[in-house]
PAZAPA-4460 file (N, C-alpha, C; in steps of 0.05 Angstrom, whole numbers, plus 32768, in hexadecimal, padded with zeros to 4 digits):
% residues 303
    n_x    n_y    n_z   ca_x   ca_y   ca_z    c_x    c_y    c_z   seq   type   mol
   7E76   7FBF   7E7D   7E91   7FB4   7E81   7E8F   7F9A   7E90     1      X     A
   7E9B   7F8D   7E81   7E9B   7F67   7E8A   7EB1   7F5E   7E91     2      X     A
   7EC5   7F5D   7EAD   7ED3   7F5C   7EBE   7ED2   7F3F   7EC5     3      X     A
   7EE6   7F2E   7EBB   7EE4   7F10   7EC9   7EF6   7EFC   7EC8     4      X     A
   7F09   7EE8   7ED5   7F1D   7EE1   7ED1   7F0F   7ECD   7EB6     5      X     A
   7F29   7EC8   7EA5   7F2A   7EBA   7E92   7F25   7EBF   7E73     6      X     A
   7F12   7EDC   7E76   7F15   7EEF   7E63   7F1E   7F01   7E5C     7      X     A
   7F1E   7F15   7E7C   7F2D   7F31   7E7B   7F4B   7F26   7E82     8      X     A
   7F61   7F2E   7E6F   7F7B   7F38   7E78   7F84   7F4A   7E8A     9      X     A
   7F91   7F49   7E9C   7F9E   7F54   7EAC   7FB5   7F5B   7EA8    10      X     A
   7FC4   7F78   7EB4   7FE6   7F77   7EB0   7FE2   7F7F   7ED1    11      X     A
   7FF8   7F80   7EDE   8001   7F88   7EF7   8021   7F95   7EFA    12      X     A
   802A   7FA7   7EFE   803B   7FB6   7F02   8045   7FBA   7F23    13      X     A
   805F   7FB4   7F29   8068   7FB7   7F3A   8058   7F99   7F4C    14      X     A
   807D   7F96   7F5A   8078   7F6C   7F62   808B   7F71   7F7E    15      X     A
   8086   7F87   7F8A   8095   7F8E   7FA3   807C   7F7B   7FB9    16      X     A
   808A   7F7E   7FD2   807C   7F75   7FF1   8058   7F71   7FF2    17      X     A
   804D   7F82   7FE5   8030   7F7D   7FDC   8028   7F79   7FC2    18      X     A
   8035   7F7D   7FB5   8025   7F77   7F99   8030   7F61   7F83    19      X     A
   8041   7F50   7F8E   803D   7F3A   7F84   802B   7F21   7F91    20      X     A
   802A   7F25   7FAB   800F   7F1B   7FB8   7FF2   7F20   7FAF    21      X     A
   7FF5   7F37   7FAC   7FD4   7F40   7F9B   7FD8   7F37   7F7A    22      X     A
   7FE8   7F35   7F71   7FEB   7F2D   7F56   7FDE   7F14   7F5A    23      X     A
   7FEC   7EFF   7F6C   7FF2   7EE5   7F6E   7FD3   7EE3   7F6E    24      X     A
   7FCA   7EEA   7F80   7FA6   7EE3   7F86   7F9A   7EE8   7F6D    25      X     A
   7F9A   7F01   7F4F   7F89   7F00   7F4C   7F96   7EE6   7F33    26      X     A
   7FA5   7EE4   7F2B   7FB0   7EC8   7F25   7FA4   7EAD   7F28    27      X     A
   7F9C   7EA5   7F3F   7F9A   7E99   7F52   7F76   7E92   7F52    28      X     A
   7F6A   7EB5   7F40   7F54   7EB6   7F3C   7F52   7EA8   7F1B    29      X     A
   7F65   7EA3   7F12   7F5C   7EA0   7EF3   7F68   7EB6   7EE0    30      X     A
   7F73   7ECB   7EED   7F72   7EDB   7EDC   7F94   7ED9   7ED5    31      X     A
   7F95   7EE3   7EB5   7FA8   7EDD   7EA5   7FBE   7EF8   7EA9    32      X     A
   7FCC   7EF7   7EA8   7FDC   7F15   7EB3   7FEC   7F1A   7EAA    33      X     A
   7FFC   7F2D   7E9E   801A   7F38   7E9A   8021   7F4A   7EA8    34      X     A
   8041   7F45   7EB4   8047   7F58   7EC6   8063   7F5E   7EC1    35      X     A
   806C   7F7D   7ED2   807A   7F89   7ECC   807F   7F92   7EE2    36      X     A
   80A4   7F89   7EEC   80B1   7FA4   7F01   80C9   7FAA   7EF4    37      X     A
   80D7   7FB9   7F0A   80F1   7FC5   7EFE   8106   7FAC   7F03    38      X     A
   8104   7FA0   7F1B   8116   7F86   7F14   80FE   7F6C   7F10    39      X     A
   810B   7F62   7EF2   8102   7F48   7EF2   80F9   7F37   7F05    40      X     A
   8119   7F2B   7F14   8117   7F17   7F28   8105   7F21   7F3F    41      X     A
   80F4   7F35   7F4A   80DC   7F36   7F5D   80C0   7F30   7F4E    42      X     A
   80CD   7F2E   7F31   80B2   7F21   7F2E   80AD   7EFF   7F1D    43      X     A
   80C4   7EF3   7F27   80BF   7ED9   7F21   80AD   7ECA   7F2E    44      X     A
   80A1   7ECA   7F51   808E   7EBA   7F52   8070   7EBE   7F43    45      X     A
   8072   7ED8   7F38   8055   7ED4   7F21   805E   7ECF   7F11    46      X     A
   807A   7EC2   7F02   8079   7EC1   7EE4   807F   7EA9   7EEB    47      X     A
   8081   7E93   7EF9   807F   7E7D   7F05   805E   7E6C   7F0F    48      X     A
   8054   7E7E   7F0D   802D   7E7D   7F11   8026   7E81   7EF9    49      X     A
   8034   7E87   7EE2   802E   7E85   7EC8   8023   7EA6   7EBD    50      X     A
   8029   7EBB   7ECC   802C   7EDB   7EBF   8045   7EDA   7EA6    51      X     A
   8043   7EE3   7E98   8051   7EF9   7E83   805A   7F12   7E82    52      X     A
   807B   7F0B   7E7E   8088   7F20   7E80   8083   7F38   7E75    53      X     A
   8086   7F4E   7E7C   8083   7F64   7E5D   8093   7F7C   7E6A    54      X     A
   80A6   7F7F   7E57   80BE   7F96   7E56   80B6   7FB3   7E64    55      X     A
   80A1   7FBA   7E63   809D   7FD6   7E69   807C   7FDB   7E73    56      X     A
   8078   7FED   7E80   8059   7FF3   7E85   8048   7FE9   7E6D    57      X     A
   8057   7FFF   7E52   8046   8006   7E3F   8046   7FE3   7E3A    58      X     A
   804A   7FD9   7E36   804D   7FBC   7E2B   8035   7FB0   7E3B    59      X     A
   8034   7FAD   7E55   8022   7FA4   7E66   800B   7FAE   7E5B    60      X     A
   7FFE   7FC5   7E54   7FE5   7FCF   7E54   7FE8   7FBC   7E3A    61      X     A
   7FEF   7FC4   7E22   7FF0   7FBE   7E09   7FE3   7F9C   7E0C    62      X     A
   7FE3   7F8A   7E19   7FEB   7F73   7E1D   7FCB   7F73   7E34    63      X     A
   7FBC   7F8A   7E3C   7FA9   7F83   7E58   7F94   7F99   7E52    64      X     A
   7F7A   7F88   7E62   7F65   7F97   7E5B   7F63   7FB1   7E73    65      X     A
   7F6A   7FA2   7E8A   7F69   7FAB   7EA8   7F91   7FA9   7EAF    66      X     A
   7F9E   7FC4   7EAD   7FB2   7FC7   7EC0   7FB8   7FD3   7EE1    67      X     A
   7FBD   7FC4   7EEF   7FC2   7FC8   7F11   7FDC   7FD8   7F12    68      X     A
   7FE4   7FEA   7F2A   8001   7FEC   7F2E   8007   7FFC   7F44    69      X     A
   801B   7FEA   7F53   801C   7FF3   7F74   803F   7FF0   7F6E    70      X     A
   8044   8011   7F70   8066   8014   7F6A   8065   8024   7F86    71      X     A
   8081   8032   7F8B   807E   8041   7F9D   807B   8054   7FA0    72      X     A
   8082   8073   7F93   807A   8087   7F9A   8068   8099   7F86    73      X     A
   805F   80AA   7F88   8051   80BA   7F72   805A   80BA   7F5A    74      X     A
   807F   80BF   7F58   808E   80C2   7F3C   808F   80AE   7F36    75      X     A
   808B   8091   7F46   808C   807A   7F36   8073   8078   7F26    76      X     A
   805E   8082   7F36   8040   8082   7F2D   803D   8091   7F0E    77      X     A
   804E   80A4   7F0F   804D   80B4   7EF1   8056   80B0   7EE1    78      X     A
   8068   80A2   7EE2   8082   808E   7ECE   807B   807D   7EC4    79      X     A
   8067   8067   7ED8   805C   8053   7EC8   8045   8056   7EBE    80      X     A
   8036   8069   7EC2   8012   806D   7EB8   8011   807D   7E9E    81      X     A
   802D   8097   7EA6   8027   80A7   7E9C   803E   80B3   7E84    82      X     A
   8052   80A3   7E84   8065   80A5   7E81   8060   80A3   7E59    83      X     A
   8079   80A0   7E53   8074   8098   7E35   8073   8081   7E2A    84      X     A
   8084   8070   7E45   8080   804A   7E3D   806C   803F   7E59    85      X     A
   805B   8053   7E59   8045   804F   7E75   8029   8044   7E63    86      X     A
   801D   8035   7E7F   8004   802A   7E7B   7FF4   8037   7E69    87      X     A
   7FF6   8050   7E67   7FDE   8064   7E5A   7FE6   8069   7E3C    88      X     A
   8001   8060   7E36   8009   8067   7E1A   7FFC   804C   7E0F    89      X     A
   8005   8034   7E1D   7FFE   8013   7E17   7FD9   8015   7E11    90      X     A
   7FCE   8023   7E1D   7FAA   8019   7E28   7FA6   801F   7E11    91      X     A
   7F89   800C   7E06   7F7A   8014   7DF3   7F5E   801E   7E00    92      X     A
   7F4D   802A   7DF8   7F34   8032   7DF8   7F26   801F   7E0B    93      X     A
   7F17   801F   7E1C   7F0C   8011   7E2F   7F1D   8002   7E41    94      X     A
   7F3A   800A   7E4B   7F46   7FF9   7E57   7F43   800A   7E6E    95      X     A
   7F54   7FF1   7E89   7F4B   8003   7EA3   7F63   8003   7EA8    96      X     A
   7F6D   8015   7EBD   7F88   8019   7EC4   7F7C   8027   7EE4    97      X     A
   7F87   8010   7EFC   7F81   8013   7F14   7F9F   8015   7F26    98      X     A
   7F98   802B   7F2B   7FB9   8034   7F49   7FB6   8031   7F5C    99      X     A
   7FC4   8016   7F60   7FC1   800B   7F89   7FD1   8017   7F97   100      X     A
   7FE1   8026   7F88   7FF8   8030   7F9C   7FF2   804E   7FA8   101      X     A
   7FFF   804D   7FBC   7FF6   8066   7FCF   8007   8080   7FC7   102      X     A
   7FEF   8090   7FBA   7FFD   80A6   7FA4   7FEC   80C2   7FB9   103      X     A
   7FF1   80D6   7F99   7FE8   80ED   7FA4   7FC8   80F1   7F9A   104      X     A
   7FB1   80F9   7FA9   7F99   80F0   7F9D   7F9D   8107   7F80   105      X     A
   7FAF   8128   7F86   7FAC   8135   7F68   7FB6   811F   7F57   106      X     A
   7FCC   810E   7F59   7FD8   80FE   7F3B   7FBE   80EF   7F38   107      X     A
   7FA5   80E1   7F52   7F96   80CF   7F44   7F89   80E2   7F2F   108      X     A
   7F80   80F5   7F3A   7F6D   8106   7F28   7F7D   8111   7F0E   109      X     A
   7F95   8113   7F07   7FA1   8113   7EED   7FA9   8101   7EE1   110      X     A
   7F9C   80EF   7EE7   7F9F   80DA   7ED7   7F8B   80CA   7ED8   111      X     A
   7F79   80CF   7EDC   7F5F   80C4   7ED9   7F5A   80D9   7EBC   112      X     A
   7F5E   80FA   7EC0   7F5B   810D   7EAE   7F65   8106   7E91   113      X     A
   7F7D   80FE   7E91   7F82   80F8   7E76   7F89   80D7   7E70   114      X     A
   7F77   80C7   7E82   7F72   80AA   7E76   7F58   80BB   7E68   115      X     A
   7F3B   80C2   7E71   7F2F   80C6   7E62   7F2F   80D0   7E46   116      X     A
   7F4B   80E1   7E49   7F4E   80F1   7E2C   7F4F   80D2   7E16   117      X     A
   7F5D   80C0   7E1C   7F60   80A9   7E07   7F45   8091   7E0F   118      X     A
   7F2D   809A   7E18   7F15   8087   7E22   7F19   806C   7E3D   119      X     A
   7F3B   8073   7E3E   7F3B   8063   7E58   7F32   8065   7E73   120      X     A
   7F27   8056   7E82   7F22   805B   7EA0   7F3C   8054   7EB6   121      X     A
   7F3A   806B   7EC7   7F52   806E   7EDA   7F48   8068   7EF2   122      X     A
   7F4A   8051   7F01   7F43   8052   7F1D   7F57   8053   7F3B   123      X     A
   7F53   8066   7F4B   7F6E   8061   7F65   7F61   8052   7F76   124      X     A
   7F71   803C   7F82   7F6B   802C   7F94   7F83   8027   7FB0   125      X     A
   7F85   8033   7FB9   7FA3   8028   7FCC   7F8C   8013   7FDC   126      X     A
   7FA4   800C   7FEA   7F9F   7FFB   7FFB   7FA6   7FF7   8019   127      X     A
   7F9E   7FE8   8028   7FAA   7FE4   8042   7FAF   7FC7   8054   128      X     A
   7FBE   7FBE   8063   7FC2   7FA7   806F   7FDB   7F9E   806F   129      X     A
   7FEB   7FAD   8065   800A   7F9B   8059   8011   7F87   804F   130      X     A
   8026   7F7A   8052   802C   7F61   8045   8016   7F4A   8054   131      X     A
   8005   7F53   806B   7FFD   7F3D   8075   7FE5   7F34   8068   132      X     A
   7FDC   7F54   805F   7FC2   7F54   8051   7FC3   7F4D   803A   133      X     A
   7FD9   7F55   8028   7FD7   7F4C   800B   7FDA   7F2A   800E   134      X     A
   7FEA   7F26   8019   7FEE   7F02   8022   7FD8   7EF2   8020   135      X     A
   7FC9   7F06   8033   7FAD   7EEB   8042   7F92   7EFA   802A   136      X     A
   7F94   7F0A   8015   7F82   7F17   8005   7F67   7F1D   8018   137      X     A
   7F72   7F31   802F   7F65   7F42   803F   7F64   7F56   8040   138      X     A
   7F6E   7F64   8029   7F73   7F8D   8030   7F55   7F97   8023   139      X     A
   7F64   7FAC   8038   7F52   7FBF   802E   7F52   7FD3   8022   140      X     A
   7F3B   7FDA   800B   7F41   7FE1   7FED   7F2E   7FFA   7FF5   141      X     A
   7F3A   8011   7FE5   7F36   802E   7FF0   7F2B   803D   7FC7   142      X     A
   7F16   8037   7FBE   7F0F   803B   7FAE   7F0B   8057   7FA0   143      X     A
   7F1A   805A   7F8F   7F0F   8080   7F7D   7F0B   8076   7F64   144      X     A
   7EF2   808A   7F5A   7EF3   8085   7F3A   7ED0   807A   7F35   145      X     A
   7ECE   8078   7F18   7EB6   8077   7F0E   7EA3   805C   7F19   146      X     A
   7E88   805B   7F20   7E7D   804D   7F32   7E7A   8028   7F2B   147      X     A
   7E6E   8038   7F11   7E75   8013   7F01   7E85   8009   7EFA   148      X     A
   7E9C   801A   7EF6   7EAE   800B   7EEE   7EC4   7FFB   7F0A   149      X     A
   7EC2   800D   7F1D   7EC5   7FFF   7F34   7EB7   7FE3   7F38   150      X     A
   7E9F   7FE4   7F36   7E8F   7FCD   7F37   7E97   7FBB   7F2B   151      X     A
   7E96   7FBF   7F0C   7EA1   7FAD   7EFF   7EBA   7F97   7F04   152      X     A
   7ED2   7FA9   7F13   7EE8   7F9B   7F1C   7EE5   7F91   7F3B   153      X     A
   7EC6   7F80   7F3E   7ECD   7F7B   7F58   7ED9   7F5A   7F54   154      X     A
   7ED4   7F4E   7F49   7EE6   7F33   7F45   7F0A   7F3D   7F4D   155      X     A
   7F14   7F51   7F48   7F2C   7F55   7F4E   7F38   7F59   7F6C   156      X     A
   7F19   7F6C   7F6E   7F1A   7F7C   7F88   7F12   7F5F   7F9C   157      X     A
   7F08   7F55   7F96   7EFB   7F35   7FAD   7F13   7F20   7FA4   158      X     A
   7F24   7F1F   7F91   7F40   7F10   7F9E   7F53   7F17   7FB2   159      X     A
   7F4C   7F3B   7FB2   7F63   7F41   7FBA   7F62   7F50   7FD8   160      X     A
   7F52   7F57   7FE5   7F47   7F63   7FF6   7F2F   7F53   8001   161      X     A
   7F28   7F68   801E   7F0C   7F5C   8026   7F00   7F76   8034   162      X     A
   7F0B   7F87   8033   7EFC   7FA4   8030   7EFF   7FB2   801D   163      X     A
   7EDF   7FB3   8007   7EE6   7FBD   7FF2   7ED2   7FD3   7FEE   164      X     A
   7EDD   7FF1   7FF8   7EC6   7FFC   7FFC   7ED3   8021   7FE5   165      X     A
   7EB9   8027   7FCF   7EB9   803F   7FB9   7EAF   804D   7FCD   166      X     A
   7ECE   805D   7FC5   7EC5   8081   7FDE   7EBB   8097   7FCF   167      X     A
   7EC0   8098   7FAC   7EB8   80A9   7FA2   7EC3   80AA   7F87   168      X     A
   7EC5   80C2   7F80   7ED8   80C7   7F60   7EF5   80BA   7F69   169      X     A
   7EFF   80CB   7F53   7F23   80CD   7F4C   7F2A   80DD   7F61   170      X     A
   7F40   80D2   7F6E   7F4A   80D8   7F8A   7F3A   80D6   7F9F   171      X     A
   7F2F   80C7   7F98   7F19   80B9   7FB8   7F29   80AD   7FC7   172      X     A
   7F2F   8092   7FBE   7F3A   8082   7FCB   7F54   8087   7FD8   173      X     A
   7F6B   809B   7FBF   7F85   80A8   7FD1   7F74   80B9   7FE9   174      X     A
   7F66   80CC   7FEC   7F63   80D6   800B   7F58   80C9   801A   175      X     A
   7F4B   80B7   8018   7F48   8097   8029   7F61   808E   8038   176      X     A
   7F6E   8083   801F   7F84   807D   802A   7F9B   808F   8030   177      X     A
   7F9A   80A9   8037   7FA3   80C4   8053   7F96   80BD   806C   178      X     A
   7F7E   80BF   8066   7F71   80AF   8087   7F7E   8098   8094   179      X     A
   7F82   8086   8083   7F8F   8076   8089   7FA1   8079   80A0   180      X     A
   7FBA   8080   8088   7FD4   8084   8091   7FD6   809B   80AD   181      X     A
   7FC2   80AB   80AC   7FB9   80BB   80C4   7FC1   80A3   80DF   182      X     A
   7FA8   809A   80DB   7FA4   8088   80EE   7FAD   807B   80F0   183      X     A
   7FC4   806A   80E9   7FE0   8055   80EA   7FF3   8071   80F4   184      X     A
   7FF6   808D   80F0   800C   808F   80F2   8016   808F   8115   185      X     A
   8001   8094   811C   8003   80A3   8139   7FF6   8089   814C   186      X     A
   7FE9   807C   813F   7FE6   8058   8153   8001   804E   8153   187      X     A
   8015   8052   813F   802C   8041   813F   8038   804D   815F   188      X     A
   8035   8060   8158   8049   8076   816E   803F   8068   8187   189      X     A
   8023   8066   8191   8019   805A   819E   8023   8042   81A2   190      X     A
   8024   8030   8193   8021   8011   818F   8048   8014   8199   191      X     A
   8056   8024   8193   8076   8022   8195   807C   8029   81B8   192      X     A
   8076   803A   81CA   8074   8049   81D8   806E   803A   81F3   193      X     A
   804C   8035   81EA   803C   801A   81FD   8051   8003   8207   194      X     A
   805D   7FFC   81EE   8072   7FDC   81F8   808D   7FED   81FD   195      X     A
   8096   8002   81FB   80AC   800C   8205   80AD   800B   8228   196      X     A
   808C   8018   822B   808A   801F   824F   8087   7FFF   8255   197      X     A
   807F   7FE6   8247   807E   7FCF   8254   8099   7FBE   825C   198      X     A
   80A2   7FC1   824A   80C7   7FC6   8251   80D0   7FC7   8265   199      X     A
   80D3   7FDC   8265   80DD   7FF6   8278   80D3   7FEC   8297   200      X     A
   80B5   7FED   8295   80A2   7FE5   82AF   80AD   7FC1   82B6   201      X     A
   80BD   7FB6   82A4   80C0   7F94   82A5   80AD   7F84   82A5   202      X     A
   809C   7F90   8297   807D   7F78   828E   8092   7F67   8275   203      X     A
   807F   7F42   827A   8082   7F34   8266   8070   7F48   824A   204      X     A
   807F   7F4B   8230   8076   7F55   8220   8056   7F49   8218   205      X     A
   805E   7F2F   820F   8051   7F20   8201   802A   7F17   8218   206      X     A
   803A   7F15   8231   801E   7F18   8249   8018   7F39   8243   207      X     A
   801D   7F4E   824A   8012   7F63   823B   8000   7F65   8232   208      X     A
   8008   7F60   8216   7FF8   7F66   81F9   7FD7   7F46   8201   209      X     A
   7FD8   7F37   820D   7FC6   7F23   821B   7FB2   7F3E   8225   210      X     A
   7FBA   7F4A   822C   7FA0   7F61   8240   7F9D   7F75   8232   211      X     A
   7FAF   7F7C   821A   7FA7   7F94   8213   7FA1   7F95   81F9   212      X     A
   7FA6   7F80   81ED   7F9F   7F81   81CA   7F87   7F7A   81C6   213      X     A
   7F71   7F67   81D0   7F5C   7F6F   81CE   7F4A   7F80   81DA   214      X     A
   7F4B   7F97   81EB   7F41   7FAA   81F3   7F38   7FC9   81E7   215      X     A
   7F2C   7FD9   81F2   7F2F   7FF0   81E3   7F47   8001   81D1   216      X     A
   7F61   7FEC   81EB   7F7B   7FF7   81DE   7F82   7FE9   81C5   217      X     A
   7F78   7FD7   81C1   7F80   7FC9   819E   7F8D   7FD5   8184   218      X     A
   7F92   7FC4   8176   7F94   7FD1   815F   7F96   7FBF   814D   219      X     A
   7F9C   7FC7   8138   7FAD   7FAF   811D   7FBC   7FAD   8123   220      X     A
   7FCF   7FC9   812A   7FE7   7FCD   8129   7FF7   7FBC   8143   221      X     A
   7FE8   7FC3   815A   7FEE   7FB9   816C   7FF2   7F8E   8175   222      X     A
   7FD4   7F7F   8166   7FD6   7F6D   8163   7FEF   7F5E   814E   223      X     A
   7FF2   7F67   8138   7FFE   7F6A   8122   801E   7F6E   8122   224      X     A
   8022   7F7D   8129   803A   7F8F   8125   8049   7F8A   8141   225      X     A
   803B   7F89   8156   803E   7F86   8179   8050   7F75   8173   226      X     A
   8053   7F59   816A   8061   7F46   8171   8076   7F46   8160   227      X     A
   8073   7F4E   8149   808D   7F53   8138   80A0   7F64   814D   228      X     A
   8095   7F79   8150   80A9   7F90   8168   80B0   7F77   8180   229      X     A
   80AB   7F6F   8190   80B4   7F61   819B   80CC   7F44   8194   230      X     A
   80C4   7F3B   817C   80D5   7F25   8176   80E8   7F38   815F   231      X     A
   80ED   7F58   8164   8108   7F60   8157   8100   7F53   8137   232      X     A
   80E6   7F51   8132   80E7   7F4D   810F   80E2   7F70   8107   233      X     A
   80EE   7F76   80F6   80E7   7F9A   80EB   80EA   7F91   80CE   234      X     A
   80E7   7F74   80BE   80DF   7F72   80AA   80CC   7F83   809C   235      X     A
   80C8   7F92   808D   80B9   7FA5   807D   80A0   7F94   8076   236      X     A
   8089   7F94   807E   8067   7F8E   8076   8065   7FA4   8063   237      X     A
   806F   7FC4   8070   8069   7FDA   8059   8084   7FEC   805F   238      X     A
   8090   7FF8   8053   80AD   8000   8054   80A8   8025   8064   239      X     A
   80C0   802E   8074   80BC   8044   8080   80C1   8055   806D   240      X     A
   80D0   8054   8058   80D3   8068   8047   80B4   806D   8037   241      X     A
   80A9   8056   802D   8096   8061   8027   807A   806A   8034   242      X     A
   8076   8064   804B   806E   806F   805C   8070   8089   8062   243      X     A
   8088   8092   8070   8092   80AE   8069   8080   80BE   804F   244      X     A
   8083   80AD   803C   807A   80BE   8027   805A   80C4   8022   245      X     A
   8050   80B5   8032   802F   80AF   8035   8028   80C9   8049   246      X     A
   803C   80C4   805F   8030   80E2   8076   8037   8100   8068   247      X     A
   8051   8102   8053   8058   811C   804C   8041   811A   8032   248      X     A
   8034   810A   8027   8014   8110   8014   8005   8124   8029   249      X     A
   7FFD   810F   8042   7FE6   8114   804B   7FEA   8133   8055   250      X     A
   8009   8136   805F   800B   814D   8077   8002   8160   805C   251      X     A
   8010   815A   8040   8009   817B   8027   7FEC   8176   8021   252      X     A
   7FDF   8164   802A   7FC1   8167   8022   7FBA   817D   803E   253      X     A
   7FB6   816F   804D   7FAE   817D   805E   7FBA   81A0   8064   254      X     A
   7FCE   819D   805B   7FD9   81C0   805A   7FC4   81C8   8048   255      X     A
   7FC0   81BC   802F   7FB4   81CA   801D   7F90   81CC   8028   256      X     A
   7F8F   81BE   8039   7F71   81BC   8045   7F6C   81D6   8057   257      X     A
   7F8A   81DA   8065   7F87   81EE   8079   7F84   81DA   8092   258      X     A
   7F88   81C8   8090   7F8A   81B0   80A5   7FAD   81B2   80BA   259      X     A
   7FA2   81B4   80D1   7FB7   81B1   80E8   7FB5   8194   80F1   260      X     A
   7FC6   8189   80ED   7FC5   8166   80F4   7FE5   8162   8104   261      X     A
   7FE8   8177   8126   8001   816C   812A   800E   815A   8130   262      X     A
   7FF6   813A   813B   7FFF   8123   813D   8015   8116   8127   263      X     A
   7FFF   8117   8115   800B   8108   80F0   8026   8121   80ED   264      X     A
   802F   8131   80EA   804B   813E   80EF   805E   8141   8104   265      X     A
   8052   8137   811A   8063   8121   812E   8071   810E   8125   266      X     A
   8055   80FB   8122   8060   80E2   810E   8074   80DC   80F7   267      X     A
   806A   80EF   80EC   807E   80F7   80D3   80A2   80F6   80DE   268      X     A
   80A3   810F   80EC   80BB   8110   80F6   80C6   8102   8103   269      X     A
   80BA   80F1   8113   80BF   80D4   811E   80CD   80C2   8110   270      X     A
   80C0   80BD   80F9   80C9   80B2   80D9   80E2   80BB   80D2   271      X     A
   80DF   80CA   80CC   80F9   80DA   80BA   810F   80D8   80D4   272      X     A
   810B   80D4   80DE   812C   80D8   80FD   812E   80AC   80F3   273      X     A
   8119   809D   80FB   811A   8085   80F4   812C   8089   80D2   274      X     A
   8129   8092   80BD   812F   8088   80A5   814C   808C   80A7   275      X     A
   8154   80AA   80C1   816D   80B2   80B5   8175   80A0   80C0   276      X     A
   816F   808B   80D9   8181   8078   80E7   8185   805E   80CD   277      X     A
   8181   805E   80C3   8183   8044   80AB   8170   8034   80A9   278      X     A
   814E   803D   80B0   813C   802A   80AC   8122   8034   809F   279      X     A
   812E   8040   8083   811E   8044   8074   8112   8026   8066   280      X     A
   8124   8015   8065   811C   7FFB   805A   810E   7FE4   8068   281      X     A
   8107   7FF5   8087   80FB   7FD9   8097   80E1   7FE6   809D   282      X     A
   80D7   7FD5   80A6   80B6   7FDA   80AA   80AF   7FE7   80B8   283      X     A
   8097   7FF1   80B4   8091   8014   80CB   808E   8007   80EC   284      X     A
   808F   7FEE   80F2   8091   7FE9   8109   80AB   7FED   8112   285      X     A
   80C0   7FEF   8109   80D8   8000   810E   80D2   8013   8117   286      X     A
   80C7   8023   811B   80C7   8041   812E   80CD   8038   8156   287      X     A
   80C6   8021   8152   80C4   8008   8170   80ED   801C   8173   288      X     A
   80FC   8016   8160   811B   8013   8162   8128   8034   8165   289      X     A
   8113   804C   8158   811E   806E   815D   810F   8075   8179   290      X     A
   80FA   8065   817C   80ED   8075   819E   80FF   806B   81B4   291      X     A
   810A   804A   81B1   8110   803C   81C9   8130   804C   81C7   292      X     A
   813E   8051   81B5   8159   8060   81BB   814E   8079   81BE   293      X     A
   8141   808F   81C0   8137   80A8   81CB   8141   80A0   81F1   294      X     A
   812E   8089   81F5   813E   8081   8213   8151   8073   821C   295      X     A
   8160   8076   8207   817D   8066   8210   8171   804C   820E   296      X     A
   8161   8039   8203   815D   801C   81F6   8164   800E   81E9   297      X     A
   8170   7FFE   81E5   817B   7FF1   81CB   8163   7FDA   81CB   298      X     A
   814B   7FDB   81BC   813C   7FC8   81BC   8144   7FAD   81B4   299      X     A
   8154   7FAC   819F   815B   7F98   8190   816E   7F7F   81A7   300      X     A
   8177   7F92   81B7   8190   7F82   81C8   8188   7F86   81DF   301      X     A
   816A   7F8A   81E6   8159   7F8E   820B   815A   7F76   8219   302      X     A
   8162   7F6F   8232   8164   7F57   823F   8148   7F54   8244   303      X     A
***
């Protein structure tokens, strides 16, 4: 398999907060693209970079050697892959069909199952970094699926990322990316909490984070995200609703593991009290706005 801009076609699916940035790069690489969301107008800056429209999933494959697609939730994941006007009805025989989006690792593995039935290859890939990472083509790429053919797509994987590391089969990369979200869910909590007591204590925020973001106490989240919470941005990098939906994967994997994880179901519930307040649509650094009213805070309006 011979993977390379200018020959292989591309389609890309779904032109939300990360994945018209990752589109854009591999664009950017040469590569020729057709893409597809549910509203047109999110995806005019790639049809302005010179992508091609196409009406429906199935259209996109029909039209691509290699299809991408980062929608949001599992049932979006099945609708477009799997659906009857999905990638997998469109693919011909040797086509690849790769899922960046953060699903369930059983859907990767059923659908890796019956791409093979039609000789296609199915690969899951989520990702990580947010909007900052798809931006600056720094994420990190959480690999499942067959070994060469991974390989093959590293021209994609090196526009679009800079950690590009194969964890295994079909559903590799979704329980990769559970670890993940493990570990974001309960640093946030951290990362929200830390600048609550600096507050409170009347430290300059911004001197703070000077002594403590590069230390043991660090984080992404904390360098990253720290200053958004402070300058009241809760712009969405990655959205709490779907988030939410990343910890209730991980919490039913892990039930099904026999796994007790009561941090990450902390977190969870943390979330869900945040979504009922009206910020399912802002960025998981919003959790900064359900802890600080727990103490009578109004962060947004703190002298």
């Amino acid at each position: 398999m011979n993977i390379e801009p200018g020959k292989t076609r591309i389609g890309w699916i779904g032109t939300g907060v990360m994945g018209s940035s990752m589109c854009g790069h591999l664009i950017n690489a040469g590569f020729e693209a057709a893409v597809y969301s549910r509203t047109k107008e999110k995806a005019s800056p790639l049809l302005e970079k010179g992508a091609e429209w196409s009406a429906t999933p199935r259209e996109v494959a029909e039209q691509s050697d290699v299809v991408f697609s980062i929608v949001g939730f599992p049932s979006d994941v099945r609708e477009v892959i799997l659906g009857d006007d999905g990638v997998l009805a469109g693919s011909s025989e040797g086509a690849v069909i790769v899922d960046m989006t953060t699903s369930e690792p059983s859907l990767a593995v059923e659908i890796d199952e019956e791409a093979k039935k039609s000789g296609v290859h199915a690969i899951d890939a989520p990702v990580s970094g947010g909007d900052i990472g798809a931006k600056n083509a720094a994420l990190s790429i959480m690999i499942g699926g067959d070994a060469a053919v991974v390989e093959a797509l590293a021209p994609c994987w090196n526009a679009m990322g800079k950690t590009v590391v194969h964890q295994g089969g079909a559903g590799a990369g979704q329980h990769t990316k559970m670890v993940n979200q493990t570990l974001i869910a309960t640093n946030m909590i951290g990362v929200c909490e830390a600048l609550l007591y600096a507050h409170r204590a009347g430290l300059d925020l911004p001197t703070v984070l000077q002594s403590v973001g590069s230390g043991a106490a660090g984080s992404w989240s904390l360098s990253n995200l720290g200053p958004r919470i402070m300058d009241n941005n809760f712009d969405p990098g990655f959205f709490v609703e779907h988030f939410i939906k990343d910890m209730g994967i991980a919490l039913d994997e892990a039930k099904r593991m026999n796994l007790s994880l009561p941090g990450l179901a902390l977190a969870h519930q943390l979330y869900l009290a945040l979504e009922a307040q009206g910020h399912g649509k802002d960025g998981t650094h919003a959790l900064q706005l359900a802890l600080a009213s727990m103490s009578g805070i109004d962060w947004e309006k703190r002298g």
